[in-house]
C-alpha positions in Angstrom: -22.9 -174.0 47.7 -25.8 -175.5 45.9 -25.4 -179.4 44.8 -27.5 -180.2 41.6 -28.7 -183.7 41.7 -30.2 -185.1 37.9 -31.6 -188.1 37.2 -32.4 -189.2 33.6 -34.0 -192.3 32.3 -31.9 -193.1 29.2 -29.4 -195.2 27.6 -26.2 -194.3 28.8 -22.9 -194.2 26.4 -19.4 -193.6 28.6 -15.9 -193.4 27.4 -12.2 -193.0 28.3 -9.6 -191.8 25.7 -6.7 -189.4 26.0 -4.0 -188.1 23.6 -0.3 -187.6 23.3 1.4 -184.8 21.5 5.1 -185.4 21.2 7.3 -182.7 19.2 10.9 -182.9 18.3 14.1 -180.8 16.5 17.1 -181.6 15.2 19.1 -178.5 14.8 22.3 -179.4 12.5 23.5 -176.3 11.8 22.6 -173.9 14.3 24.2 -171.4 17.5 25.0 -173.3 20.7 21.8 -171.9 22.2 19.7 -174.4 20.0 19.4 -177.7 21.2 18.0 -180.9 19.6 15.5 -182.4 21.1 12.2 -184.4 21.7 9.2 -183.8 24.5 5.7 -184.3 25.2 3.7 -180.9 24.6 0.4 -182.0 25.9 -0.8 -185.4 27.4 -4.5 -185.7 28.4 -6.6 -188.0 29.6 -10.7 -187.9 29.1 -13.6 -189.2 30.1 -17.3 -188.4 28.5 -20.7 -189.5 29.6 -24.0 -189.4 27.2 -26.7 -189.8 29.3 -29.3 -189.4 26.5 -32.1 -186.9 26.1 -29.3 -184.4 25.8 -27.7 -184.3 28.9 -23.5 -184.6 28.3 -20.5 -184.1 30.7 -17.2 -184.3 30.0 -14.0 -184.6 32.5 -10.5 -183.9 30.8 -7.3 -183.6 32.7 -3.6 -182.6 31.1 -0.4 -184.1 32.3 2.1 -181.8 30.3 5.4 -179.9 31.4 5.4 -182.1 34.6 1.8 -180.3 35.8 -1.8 -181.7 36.5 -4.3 -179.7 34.9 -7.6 -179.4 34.9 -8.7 -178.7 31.6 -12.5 -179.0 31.0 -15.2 -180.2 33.6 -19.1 -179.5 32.6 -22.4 -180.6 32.0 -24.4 -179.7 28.9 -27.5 -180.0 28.0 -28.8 -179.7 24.3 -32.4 -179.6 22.4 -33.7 -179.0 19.4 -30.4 -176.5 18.2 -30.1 -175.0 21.8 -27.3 -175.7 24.0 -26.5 -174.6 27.5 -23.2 -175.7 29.1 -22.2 -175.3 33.0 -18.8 -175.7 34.1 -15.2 -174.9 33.8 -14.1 -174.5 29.9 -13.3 -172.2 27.3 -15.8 -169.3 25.9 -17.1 -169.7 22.8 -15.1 -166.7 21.5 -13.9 -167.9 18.2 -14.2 -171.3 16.1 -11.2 -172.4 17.2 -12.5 -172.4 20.8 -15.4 -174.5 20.5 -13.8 -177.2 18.7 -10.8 -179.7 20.9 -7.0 -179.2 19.3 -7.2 -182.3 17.7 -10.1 -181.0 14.9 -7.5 -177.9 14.5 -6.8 -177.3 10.6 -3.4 -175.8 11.5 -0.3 -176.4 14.6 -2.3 -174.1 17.1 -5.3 -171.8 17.0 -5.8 -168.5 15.8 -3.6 -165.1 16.9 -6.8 -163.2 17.9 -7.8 -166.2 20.1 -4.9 -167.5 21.4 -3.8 -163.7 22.6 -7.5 -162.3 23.8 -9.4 -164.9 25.1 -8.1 -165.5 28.4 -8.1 -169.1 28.5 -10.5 -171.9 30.9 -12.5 -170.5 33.5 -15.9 -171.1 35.6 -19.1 -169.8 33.7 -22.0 -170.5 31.9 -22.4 -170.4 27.7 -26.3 -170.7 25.5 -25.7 -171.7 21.7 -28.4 -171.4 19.2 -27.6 -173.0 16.0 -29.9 -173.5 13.0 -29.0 -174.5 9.6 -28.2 -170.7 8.3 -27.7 -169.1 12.1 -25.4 -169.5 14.7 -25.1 -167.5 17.9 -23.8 -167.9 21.3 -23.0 -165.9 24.4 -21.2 -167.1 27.6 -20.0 -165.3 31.2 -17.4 -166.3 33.0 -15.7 -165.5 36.4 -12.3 -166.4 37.7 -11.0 -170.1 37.1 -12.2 -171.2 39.8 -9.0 -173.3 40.6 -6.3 -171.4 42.1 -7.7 -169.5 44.9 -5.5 -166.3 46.5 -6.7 -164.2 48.9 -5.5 -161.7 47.6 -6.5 -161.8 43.9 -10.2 -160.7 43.1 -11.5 -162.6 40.4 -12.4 -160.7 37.3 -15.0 -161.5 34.4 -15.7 -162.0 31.1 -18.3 -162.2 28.7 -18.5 -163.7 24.5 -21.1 -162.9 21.7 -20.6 -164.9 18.7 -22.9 -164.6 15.5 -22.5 -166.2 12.3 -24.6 -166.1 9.0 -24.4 -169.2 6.4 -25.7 -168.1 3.4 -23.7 -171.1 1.0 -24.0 -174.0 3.2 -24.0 -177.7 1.5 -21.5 -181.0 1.0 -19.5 -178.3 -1.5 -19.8 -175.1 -0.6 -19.2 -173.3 2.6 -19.6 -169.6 3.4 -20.2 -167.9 6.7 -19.9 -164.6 7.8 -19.5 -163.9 11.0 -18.3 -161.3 14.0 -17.6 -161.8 18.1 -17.2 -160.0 20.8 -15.3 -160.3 24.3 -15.6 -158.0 27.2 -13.3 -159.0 29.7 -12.3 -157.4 33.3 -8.8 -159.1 34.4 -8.1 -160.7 37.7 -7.2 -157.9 40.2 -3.9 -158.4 42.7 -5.5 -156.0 45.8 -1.8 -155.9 47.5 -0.3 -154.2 44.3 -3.2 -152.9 43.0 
């Protein structure tokens, strides 16, 4: 185990915020097996620390369907349209993945995400993003949180590019294509 240590001269910004996602039914003509109903999809609670001269971490921790979860624990660092981020988070796989659920256009995010990507886990991820280019790449091993003995940790790897050629207060056009390369956690007792 290897501890990083930073210190950075700088004017620090901290803050504490958290959400609540409540949905609800009322079924009024429906079979027996639909119930009405209210409950708390997700509950989180956040902290974030800007450190200045692009140095960022961010803690968040989700309280839903009567579980604590971690949900995203790194440190970032960005310059001049480079980003590198250390910790336990999502891939940058599709849009949808590098933005929180609360900047989502629709209920949930995309099919192709939501079924391929296989979901928060330890790893490293570079960004490059210019005004016409993006591109970013991240690996990623097992998450990190629920040791077995007898599960041997798989890995994945994302490519993201994306080409802007209409970009302005207007008019917005990218193109773009990503990639995923993933080898799933192994159970060595069933093989």
């Amino acid at each position: 185990m290897l501890p990083v240590v930073l210190t950075v001269q700088a004017e620090k910004k901290y803050s504490l915020g958290g959400r609540l996602f409540l949905d609800g039914g009322i079924f009024t003509a429906s079979p027996a097996c639909f119930n009405s109903g209210v409950g708390i999809s997700d509950l989180r609670i956040t902290g974030k620390a800007d450190f200045g001269d692009g140095w960022y971490t961010k803690l968040d921790v989700g309280f839903a369907s009567n579980k604590v979860r971690l949900k995203d624990a790194f440190l970032q660092k960005t310059k001049n349209g480079h980003m590198l981020r250390i910790g336990y988070m999502i891939g940058m796989f599709s849009l949808d993945q590098s933005v929180s659920t609360n900047d989502y256009l629709f209920m949930t995010g995309t099919n192709v995400a939501e079924i391929f990507y296989p979901g928060r886990r330890i790893g490293a991820s570079y960004t490059w993003s210019k005004s016409k280019f993006y591109a970013s790449g991240s690996v990623f091993c097992g998450d990190g949180l629920n040791f077995h003995k007898n599960i041997k940790q798989g890995v994945n790897a994302t490519l993201r590019f994306v080409y802007r050629p209409l970009d302005n207060a207007h008019t917005l056009l990218h193109i773009g294509t990503g990639g995923l390369y993933k080898r799933p956690d192994k159970n060595t007792e069933t093989g």
